[in-house]
C-alpha positions in Angstrom: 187.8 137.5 71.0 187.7 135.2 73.7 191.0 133.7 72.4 193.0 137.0 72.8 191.5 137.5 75.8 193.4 134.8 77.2 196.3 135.4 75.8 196.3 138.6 77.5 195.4 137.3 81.1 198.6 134.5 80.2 201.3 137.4 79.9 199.8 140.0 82.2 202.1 140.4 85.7 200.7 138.2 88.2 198.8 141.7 90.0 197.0 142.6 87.5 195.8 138.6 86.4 194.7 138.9 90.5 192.9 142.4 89.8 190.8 140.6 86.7 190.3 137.4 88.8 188.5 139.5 91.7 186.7 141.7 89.5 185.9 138.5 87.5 184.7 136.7 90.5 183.9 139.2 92.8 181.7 141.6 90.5 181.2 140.3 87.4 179.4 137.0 87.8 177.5 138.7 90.9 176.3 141.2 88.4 175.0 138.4 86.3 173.6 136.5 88.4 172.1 138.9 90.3 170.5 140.5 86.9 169.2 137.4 86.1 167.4 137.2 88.9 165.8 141.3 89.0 164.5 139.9 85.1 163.1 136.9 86.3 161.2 138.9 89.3 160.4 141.6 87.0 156.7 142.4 86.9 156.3 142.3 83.2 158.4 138.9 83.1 154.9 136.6 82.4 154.5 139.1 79.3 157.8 138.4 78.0 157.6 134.8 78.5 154.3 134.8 76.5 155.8 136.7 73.6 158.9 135.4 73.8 160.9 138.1 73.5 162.9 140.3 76.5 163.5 143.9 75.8 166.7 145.0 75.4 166.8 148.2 77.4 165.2 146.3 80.7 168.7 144.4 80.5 170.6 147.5 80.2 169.0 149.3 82.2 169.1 146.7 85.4 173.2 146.5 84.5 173.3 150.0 84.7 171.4 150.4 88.1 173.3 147.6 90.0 176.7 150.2 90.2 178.5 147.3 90.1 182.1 149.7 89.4 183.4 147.5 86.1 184.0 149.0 83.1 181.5 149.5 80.4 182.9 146.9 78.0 182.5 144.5 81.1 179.1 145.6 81.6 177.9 145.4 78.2 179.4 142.2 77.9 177.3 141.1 81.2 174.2 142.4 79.2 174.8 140.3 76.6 175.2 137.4 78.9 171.7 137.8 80.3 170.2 138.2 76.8 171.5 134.9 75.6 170.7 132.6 78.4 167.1 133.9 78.2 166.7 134.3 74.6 167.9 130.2 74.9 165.4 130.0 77.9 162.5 131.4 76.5 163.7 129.1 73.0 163.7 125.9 75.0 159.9 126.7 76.7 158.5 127.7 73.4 159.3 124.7 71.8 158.1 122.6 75.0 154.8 124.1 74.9 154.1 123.3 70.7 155.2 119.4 72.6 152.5 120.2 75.6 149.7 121.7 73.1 150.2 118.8 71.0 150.3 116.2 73.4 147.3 117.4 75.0 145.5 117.5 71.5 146.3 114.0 71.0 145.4 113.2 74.7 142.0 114.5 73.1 142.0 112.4 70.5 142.6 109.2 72.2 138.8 108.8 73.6 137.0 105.5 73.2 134.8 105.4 70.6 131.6 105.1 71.9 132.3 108.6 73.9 133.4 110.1 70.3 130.2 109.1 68.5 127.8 110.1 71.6 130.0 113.4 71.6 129.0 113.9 67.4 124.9 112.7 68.5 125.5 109.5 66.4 125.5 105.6 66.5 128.9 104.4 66.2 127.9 102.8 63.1 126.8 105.7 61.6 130.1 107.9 62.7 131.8 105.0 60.7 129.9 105.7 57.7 130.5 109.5 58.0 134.4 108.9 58.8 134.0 106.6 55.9 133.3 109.4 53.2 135.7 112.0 55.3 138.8 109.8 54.2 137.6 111.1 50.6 138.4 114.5 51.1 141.6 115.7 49.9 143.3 116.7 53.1 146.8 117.3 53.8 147.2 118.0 57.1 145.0 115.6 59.3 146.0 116.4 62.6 145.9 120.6 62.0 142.2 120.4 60.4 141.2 118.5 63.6 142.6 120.9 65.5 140.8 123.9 63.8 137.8 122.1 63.3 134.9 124.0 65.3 132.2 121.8 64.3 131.4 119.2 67.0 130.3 116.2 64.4 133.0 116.8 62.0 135.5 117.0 65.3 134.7 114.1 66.6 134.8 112.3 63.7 138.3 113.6 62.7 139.6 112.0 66.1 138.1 108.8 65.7 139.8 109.0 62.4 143.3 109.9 63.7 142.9 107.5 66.6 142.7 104.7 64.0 145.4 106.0 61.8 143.0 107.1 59.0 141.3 103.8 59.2 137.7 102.7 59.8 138.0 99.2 61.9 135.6 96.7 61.6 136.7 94.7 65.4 135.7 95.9 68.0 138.1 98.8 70.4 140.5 96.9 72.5 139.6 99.5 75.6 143.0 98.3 77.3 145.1 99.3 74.9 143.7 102.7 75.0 144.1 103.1 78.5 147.4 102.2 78.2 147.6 104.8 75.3 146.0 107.7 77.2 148.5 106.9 80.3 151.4 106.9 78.2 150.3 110.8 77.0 149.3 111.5 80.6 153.2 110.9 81.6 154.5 112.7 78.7 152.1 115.7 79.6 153.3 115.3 83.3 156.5 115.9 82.5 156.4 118.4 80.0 154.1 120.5 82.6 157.2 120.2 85.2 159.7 121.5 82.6 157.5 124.7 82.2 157.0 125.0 85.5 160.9 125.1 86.2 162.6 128.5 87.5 164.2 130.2 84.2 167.4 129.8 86.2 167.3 126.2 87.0 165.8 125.1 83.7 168.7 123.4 82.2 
């Protein structure tokens, strides 16, 4: 479509390649950008970026309202514009959130392990005895049974567990490396938390 769209504009007379320029330029992008603006200002616009999903008609509808004069296959085709860069908008910031949420579970992970076995009421010797007998459970999915986990012992001994890569060490925690650990997450959750926060608009 966009091929023979060209072609056309190519062997039009040089007035009427002017008259699609302007209405290109002049009231086409306009009516873009402008809708993509009246969505992103919309009152209902933190629902839809929870869900995920923008209605249709709210599109429409804004297109219709901004009498912008261009015909109807112009307008629909500015609709479709608007759906697409926030249907790739809303895309993008779902799948940095699953990289925040999962980040910050691991950031919760990443505690030192005196803190995880005061956290579970135990000696660290006997949270090393109860992670011992956890790595005899059949379990699949480590890192998804910590995160549903509502039981603060078994929690806490699921993180010391993932910390040390289903392992129970017999040396003693180097505490630098940890920090150094943690900071590394802290950056990486930084950053994540300023791509969210970007205008829809300015995301890219």
């Amino acid at each position: 479509m966009t091929k023979l769209t060209i072609q056309c504009r190519l062997v039009a007379e040089e007035e009427t390649r002017r008259q699609v320029w302007e209405m290109m330029a002049g009231r086409y992008a306009p009516l873009i950008a402008t809708t993509l603006e009246q969505v992103s200002q919309h009152k209902d616009f933190p629902q839809w970026v929870a869900t995920g999903e923008l209605p249709t008609q709210v599109v429409k509808n804004l297109v219709n309202q901004a009498q912008s004069g261009l015909p109807a296959r112009w307008c629909a085709s500015a609709q479709r514009q608007v759906q697409e860069t926030y249907k790739a908008w809303l895309t993008k910031r779902r799948k940095l959130q699953q990289k925040l949420q999962g980040q910050q579970t691991w950031l919760s992970v990443l505690r030192p392990d005196a803190e995880l076995a005061k956290n579970a009421g135990l000696s660290l010797e006997e949270m090393k005895i109860r992670a011992q007998a956890l790595l005899h459970r059949e379990i699949n999915n480590w890192f998804q049974v910590y995160q549903q986990c509502q039981d603060v012992v078994e929690r806490s001994i699921f993180a010391y567990l993932l910390k040390h890569r289903l392992t129970v060490p017999t040396e003693s925690e180097d505490t630098d490396e940890l920090r150094r650990k943690r900071r590394q997450v802290e950056i990486k959750i930084e950053r994540l938390e300023t791509q969210l926060a970007l205008h829809p608009l300015f995301s890219n």
